[in-house]
C-alpha positions as CSV (number, residue, x, y, z in Angstrom):
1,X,-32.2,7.6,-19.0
2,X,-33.1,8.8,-22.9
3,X,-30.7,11.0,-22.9
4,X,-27.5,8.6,-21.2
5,X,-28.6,5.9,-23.6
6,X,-28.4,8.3,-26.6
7,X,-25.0,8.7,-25.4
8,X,-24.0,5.2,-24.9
9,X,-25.3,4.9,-28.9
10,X,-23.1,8.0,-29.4
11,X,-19.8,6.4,-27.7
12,X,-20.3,3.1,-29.1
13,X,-20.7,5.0,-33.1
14,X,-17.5,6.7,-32.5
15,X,-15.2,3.7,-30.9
16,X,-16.6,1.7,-33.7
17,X,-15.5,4.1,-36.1
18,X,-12.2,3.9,-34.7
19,X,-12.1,0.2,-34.6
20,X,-13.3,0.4,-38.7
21,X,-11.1,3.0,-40.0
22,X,-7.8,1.1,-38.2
23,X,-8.6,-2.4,-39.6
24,X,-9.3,-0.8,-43.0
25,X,-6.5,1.2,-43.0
26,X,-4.4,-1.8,-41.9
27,X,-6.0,-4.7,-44.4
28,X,-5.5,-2.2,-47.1
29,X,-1.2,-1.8,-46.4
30,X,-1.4,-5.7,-46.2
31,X,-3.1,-6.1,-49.6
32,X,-1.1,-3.4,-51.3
33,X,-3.6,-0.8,-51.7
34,X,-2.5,2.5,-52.7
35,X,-2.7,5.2,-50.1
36,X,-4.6,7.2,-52.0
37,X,-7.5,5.1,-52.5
38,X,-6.7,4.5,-48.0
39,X,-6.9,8.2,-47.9
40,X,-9.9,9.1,-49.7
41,X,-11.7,6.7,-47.7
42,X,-10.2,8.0,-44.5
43,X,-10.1,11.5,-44.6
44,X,-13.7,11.2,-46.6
45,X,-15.5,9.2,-44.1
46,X,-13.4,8.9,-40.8
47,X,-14.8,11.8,-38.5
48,X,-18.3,11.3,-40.9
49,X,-19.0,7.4,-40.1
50,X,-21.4,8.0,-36.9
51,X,-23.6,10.4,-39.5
52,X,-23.5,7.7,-42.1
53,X,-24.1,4.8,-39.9
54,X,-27.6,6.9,-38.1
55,X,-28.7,8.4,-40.9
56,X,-28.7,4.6,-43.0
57,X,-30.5,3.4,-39.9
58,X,-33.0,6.7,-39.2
59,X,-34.2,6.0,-43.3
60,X,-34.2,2.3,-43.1
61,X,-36.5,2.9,-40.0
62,X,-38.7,5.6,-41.7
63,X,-37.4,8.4,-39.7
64,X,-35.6,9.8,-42.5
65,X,-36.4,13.4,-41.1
66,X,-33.5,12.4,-38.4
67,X,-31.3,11.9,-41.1
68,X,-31.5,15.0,-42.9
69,X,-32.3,17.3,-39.8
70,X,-28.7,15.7,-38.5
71,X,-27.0,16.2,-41.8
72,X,-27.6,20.0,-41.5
73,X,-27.5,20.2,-38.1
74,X,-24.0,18.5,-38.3
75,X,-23.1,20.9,-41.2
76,X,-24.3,24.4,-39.1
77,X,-22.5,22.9,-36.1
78,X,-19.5,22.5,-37.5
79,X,-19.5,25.9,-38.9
80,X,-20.0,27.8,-36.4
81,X,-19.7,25.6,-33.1
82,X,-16.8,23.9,-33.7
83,X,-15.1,26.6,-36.1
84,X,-15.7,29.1,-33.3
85,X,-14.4,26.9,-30.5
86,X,-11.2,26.4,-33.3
87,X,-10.8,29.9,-33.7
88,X,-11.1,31.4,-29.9
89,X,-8.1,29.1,-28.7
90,X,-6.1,30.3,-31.7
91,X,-7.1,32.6,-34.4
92,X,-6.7,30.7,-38.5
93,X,-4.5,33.1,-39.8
94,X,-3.4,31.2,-42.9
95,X,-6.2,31.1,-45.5
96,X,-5.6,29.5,-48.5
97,X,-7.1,29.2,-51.8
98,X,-8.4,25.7,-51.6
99,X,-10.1,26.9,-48.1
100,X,-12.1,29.7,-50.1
101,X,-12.7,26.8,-53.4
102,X,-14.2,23.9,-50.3
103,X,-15.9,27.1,-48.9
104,X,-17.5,28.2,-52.2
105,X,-18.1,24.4,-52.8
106,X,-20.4,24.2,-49.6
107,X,-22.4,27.1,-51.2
108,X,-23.0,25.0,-54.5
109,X,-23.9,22.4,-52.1
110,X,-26.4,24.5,-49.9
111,X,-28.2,25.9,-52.7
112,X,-28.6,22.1,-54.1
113,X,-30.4,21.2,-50.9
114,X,-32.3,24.0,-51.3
115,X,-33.5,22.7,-54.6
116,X,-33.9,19.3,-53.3
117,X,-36.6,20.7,-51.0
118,X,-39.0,20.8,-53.7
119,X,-37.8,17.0,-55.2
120,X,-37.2,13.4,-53.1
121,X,-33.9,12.2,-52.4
122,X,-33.5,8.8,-54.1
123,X,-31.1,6.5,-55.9
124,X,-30.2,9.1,-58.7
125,X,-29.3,11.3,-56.3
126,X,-27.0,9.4,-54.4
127,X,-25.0,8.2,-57.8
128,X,-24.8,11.8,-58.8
129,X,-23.5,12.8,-55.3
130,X,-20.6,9.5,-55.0
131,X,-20.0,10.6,-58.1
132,X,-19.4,14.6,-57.5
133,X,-17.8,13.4,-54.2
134,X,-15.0,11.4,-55.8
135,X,-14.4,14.2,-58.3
136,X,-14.2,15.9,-55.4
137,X,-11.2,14.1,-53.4
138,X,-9.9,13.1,-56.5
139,X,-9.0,17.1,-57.4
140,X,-8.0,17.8,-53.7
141,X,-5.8,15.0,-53.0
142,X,-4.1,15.9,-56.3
143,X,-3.5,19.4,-55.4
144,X,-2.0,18.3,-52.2
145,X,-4.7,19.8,-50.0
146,X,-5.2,16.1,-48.7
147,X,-2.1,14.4,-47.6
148,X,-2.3,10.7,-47.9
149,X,0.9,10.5,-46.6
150,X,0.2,11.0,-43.3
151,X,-2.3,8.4,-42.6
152,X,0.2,6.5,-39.5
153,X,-2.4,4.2,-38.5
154,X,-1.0,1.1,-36.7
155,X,-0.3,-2.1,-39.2
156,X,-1.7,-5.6,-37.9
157,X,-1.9,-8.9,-39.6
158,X,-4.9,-9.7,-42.1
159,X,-6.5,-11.9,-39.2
160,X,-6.8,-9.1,-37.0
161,X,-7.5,-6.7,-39.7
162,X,-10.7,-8.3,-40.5
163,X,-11.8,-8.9,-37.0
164,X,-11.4,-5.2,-36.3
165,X,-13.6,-4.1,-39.5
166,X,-16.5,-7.1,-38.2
167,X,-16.1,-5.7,-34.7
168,X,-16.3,-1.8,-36.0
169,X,-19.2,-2.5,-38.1
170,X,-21.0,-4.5,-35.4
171,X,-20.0,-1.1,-33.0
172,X,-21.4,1.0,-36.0
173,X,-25.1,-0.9,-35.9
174,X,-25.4,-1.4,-32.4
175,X,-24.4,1.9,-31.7
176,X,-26.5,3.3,-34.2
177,X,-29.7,1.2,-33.1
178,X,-29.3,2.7,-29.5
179,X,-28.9,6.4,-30.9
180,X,-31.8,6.7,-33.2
181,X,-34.0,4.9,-31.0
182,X,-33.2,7.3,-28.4
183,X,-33.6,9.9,-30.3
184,X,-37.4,9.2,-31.8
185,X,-38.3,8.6,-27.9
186,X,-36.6,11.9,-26.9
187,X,-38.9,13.9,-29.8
188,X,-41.9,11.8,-28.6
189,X,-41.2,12.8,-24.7
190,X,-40.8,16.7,-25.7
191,X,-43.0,16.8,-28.1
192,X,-41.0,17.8,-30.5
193,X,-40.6,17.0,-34.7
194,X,-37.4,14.3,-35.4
195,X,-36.3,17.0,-37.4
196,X,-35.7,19.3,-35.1
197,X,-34.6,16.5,-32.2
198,X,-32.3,16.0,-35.4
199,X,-30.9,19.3,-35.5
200,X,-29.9,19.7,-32.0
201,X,-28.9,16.7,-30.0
202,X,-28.0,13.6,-33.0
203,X,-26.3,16.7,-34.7
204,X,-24.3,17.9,-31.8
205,X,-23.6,14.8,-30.7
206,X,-22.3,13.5,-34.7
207,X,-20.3,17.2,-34.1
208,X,-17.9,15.7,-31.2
209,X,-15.6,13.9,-33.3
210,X,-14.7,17.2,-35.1
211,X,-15.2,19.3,-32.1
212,X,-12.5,17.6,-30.5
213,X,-10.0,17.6,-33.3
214,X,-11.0,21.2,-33.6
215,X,-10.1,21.9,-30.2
216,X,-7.1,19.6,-29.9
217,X,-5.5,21.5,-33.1
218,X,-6.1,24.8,-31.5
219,X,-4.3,23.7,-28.3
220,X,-1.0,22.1,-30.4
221,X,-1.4,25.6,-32.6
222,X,-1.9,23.6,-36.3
223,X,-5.0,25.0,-36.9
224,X,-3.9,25.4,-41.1
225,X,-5.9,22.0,-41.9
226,X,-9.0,22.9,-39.0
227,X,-11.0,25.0,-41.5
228,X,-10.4,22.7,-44.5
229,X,-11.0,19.5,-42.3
230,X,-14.7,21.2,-41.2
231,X,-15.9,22.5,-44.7
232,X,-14.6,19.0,-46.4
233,X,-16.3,17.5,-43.8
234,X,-19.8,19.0,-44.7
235,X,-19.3,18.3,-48.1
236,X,-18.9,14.7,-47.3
237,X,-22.1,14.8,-45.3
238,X,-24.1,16.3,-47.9
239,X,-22.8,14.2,-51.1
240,X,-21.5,10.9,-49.0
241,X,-23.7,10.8,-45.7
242,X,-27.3,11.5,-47.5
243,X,-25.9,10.5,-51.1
244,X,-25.3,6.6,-49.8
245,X,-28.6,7.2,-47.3
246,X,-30.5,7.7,-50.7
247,X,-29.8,4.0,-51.7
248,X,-31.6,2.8,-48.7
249,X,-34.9,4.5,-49.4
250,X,-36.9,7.7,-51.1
251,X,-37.7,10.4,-48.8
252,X,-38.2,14.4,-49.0
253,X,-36.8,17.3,-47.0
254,X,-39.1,18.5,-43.8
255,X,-40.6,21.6,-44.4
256,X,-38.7,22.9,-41.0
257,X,-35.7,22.9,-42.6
258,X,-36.7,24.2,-45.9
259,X,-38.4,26.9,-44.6
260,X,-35.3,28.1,-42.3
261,X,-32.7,26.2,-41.1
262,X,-31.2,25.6,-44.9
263,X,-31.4,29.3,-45.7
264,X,-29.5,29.6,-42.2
265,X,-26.9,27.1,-43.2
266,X,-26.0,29.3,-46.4
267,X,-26.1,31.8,-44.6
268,X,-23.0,31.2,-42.3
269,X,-21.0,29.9,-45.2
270,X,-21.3,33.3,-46.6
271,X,-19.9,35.0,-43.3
272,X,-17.0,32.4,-43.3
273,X,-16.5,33.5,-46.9
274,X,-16.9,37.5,-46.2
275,X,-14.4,36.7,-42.9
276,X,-12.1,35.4,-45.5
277,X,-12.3,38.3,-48.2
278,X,-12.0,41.2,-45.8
279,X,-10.4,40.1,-42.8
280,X,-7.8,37.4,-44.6
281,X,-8.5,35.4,-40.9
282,X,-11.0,33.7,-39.0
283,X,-9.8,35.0,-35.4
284,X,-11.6,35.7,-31.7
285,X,-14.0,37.9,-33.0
286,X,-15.7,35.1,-35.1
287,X,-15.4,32.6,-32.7
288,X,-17.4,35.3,-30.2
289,X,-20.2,35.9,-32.8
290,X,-20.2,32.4,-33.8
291,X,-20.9,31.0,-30.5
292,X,-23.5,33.5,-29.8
293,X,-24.8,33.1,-33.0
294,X,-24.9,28.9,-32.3
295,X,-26.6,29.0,-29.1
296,X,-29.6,31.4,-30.3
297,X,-30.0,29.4,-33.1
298,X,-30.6,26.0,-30.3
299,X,-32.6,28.5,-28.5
300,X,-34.8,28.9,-31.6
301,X,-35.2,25.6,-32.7
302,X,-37.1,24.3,-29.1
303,X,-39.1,27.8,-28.3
C-alpha cells in the first residue's frame, strides 16, 4: 500500500508539473514575456519540478536527508539509467562541444558537493547557486544550445492560465505530501536511512520524466539534445533543486553519501567524459555497462 501511494504522490507531482509549466508558459505569451525568460524557466525546471516540489517539502518536514539523497540519486540515475536506456535504442553519435562544457560543468558541480559535505546547506548557498544557475542558462541559451523557440505549448486565455498554475501547484503539494510521507514510512518499514530510501525509490521515481523523454527520443532517432537535456538536467538539481531547498531550512549532507555515493557520482561523469574523448560516441556498449553498472549500485545501497 506504501509503495502504490508513493506512486499516486509520484503521478500527481508529474501531472501537476504539466498542468504548471502549460499555464506558465501560456500566461507568459498573454503578458508579452519574452521567450527567453519562458524558456529558461521551462527547459530549467520542467522535467526538475517533482525534485523541487519533494525536496522543499522533505526539508520543511526535517527529512532533509530525502532531499539530498534524491538530488544525487536523481543525478546518478540519469547518468547512467536513463543515458544507458538512451543510448542502447540508438547510439549518440553526435557529441558536441557544449555536451563536453555541461559534462565538465557537472564535475565542478560534484566536487562542490563534495566540499559541501564538510559545511550546511543554507541561504548563502542557495543565492550563490540561482545565481551560478542563471549564468548558466543565460550562456547556453545564448550559444543556441537551448532553443527557446521551440517551446509549442498550447495558448489559453489569462483566466484559464491562472487556474492551471493554482491547480498545478495544488497537484505539486498534494502530490508531494503523499510521496515523502510514503517514503519516510517505507525507510521506517525496511529499516533503512531516508537517505538511502532517497537514493533508490524518490530518485528513480523523480528519474521517470527524463527516462521517458530519453527513451521516446531514442525511438524517433533525435537523440542530439538526450545527453545535453540529462547533464543540464543535473545541474539544475544541484544549483536549482537544493539551491531553492536551502531557503527553506539549514541542513548537512549524510555521511552515506559523503562517504560513497558522491565519489560514485563523479565518478560516472568521468566515464561519460572519457566515452566522449576516445570513443567520440556514447553507443551500446555504454548503455550495457551502464545498466550493469546501475543495478549493482541499487544492489549495494540495500545489502
Amino acid at each position: 500500500m506504501d509503495i502504490l501511494i508513493l506512486i499516486l504522490g509520484l503521478a500527481i507531482l508529474v501531472v501537476g508539473a504539466e498542468i504548471l509549466i502549460r499555464g506558465s508558459v501560456s500566461f507568459g505569451k498573454k503578458l508579452n514575456i519574452s521567450l527567453f525568460a519562458i524558456g529558461v524557466v521551462i527547459v530549467a525546471a520542467g522535467t526538475s519540478l517533482p525534485e523541487l516540489a519533494s525536496s522543499i517539502n522533505a526539508v520543511l518536514n526535517n527529512h532533509s536527508d530525502l532531499a539530498l539523497g534524491a538530488v544525487v540519486g536523481s543525478n546518478i540515475a540519469n547518468l547512467i539509467l536513463v543515458m544507458a536506456a538512451t543510448t542502447i535504442i540508438v547510439p549518440i553519435t553526435n557529441i558536441t562541444n557544449n555536451q563536453i562544457n555541461q559534462a565538465w560543468i557537472n564535475i565542478a558541480l560534484g566536487i562542490c558537493l563534495i566540499i559541501m559535505s564538510y559545511f550546511y546547506f543554507n541561504y548563502l548557498f542557495g543565492i550563490i547557486s540561482l545565481i551560478a544557475l542563471t549564468l548558466i542558462m543565460y550562456f547556453q541559451i545564448k550559444k543556441g544550445s537551448i532553443l527557446v523557440d521551440d517551446i509549442d505549448k498550447d495558448e489559453y486565455s489569462i483566466f484559464i492560465s491562472l487556474i492551471l498554475i493554482i491547480f498545478g501547484i495544488i497537484f505539486l503539494i498534494y502530490g508531494s505530501d503523499l510521496f515523502v510521507n510514503s517514503a519516510i514510512i517505507l525507510a521506517k518499514k525496511l529499516q533503512v536511512s531516508e537517505a538511502v530510501i532517497g537514493l533508490s525509490l524518490i530518485a528513480f521515481g523523480t528519474s521517470l520524466p527524463e527516462l521517458v523523454i530519453g527513451i521516446m527520443s531514442a525511438l524517433k532517432r533525435k537523440v542530439d539534445f538526450a545527453l545535453g537535456n540529462i547533464l543540464g538536467s543535473n545541474i539544475y538539481n544541484v544549483l536549482g533543486v537544493l539551491g531553492i531547498s536551502s531557503f527553506f531550512g539549514n541542513f548537512g549532507m549524510p555521511e552515506i553519501l559523503a562517504t560513497q555515493d558522491l565519489y560514485f557520482m563523479l565518478l560516472i561523469t568521468f566515464v561519460i567524459l572519457i566515452f566522449m574523448f576516445i570513443f567520440k560516441k556514447l553507443g551500446r556498449l555504454y548503455g550495457s555497462v551502464g545498466l550493469m553498472l546501475y543495478l549493482g549500485y541499487i544492489y549495494y545501497i540495500f545489502i
